[in-house]
C-alpha positions in Angstrom: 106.7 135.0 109.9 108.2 132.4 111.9 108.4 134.8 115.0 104.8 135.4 114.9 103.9 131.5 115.1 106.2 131.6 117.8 104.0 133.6 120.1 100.3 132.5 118.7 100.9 129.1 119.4 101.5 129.5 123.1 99.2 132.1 123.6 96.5 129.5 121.9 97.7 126.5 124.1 97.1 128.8 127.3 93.6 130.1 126.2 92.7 126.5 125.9 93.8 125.3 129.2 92.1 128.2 130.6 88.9 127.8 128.7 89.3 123.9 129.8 90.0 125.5 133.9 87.3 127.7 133.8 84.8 125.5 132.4 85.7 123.0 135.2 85.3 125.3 138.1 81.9 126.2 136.6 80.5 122.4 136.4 81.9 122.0 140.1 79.8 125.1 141.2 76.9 124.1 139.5 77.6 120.5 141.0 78.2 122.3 144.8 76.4 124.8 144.8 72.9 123.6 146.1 74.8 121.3 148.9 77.3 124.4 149.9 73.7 126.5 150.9 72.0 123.9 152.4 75.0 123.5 155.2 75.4 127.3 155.6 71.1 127.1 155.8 72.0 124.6 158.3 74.9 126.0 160.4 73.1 129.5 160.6 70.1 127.4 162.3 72.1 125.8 164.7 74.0 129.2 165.1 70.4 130.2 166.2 69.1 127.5 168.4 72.3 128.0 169.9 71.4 131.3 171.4 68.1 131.0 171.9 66.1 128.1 171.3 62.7 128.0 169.3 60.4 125.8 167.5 60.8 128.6 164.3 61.8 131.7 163.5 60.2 134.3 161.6 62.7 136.7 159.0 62.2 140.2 160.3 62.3 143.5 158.2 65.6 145.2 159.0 65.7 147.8 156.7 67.0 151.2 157.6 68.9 148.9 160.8 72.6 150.3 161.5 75.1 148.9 158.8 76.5 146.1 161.4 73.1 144.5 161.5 72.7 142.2 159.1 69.5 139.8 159.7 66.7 139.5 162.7 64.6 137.1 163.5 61.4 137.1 165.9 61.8 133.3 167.7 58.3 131.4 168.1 57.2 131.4 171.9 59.3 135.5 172.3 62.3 137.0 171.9 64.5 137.4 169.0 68.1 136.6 167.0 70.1 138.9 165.5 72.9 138.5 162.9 75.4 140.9 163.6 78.9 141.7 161.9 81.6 143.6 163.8 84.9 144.9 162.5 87.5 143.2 164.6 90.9 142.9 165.0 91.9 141.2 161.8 88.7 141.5 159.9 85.1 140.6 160.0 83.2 139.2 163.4 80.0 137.6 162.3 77.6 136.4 165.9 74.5 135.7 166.3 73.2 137.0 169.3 70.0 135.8 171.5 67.8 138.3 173.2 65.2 137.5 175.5 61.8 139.1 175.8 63.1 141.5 178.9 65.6 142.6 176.3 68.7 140.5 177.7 71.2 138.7 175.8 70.0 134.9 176.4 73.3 134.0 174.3 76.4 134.4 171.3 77.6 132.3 168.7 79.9 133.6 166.6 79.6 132.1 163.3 82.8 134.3 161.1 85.9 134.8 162.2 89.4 135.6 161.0 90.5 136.8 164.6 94.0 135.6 165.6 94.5 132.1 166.5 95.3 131.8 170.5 93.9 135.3 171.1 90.5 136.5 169.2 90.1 133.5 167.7 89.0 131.7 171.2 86.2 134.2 170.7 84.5 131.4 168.4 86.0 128.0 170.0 84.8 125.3 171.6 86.9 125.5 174.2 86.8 126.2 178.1 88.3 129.8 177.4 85.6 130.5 174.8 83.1 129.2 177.0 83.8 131.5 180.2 83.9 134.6 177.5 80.7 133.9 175.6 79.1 133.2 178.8 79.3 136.6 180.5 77.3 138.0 177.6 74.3 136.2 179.1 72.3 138.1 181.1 73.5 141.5 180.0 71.5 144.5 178.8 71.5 148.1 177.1 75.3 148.7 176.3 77.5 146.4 176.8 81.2 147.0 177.2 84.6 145.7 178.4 86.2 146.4 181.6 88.7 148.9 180.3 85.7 150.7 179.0 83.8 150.7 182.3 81.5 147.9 181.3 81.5 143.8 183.1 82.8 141.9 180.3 86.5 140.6 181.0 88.1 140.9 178.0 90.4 137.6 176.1 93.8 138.1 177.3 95.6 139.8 173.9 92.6 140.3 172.3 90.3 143.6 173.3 89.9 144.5 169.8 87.8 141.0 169.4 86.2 141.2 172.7 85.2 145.1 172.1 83.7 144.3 169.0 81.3 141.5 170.2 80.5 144.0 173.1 79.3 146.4 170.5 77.4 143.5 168.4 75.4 142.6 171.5 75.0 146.1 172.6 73.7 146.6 168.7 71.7 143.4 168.9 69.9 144.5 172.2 69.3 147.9 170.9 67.3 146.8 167.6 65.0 144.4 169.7 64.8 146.9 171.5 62.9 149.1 168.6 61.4 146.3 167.7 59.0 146.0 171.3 
């Protein structure tokens, strides 16, 4: 009998410091939760004026869109933003890309990223490097592609994978406005 006892009470003491865990992460999610959407509400708006400026922006129907479109938006005074994830080198690519009336990309902003740091990663920075690269996305129409794959877009140095992949989220983006009219 003594052997059972020995393996109840520590099994008991853990279900109670679980219980005690789990009901603390839930209070703290229930305590977070309404602040945590509220800045990812905020950072996908700034993600958007970003790209292409507007007074407001209208949720579009994107059902029956290619998988790696995930939201549009019709911006006040023309043109449109499109949420669009890529696979890249190390995962996920999340962008929002701006496309003007005449169909061209009037911007990126790539919101997600797990890209490697010092090579995809400067995809998504601040930085003079991910300046120049977003940049040359402005401007461009129908497909868009890397140099190695006969397209204007100078890939990062290291990072083709990333660069490729946010070629084929603009070229996506531009496509679907493009059905939209």
């Amino acid at each position: 009998m003594k052997k059972a006892i020995d393996f109840i009470k520590p099994a008991v003491i853990l279900l109670l410091v679980a219980a005690v865990v789990a009901l603390v992460l839930g209070l703290v999610d229930m305590m977070t939760r309404d602040r945590i959407e509220a800045i990812a509400e905020q950072t996908k708006t700034n993600a958007m004026n970003a790209v292409l400026e507007a007074p407001s922006y209208e949720a579009l129907d994107v059902t029956g869109a290619p998988a790696d479109i995930d939201e549009a938006y019709a911006a006040e005074g023309g043109g449109w933003v499109v949420q669009v994830t890529e696979t890249g080198s190390q995962g996920a690519v999340t962008m929002m890309v701006g496309v003007n009336p005449d169909l061209t990309c009037s911007g990126i902003s790539v919101t997600k990223s797990s890209e490697t740091a010092g090579l995809g990663a400067i995809a998504s920075q601040q930085s003079a490097a991910g300046d120049a690269f977003r940049s040359q996305f402005v401007g461009q129409s129908g497909t868009v592609a890397v140099t190695k794959d006969g397209g204007t877009i100078n890939a990062l140095t290291g990072a083709t994978i990333t660069s490729r992949a946010i070629s084929t989220g603009v070229t996506a983006a531009l496509a679907l406005c493009e059905s939209l009219g």
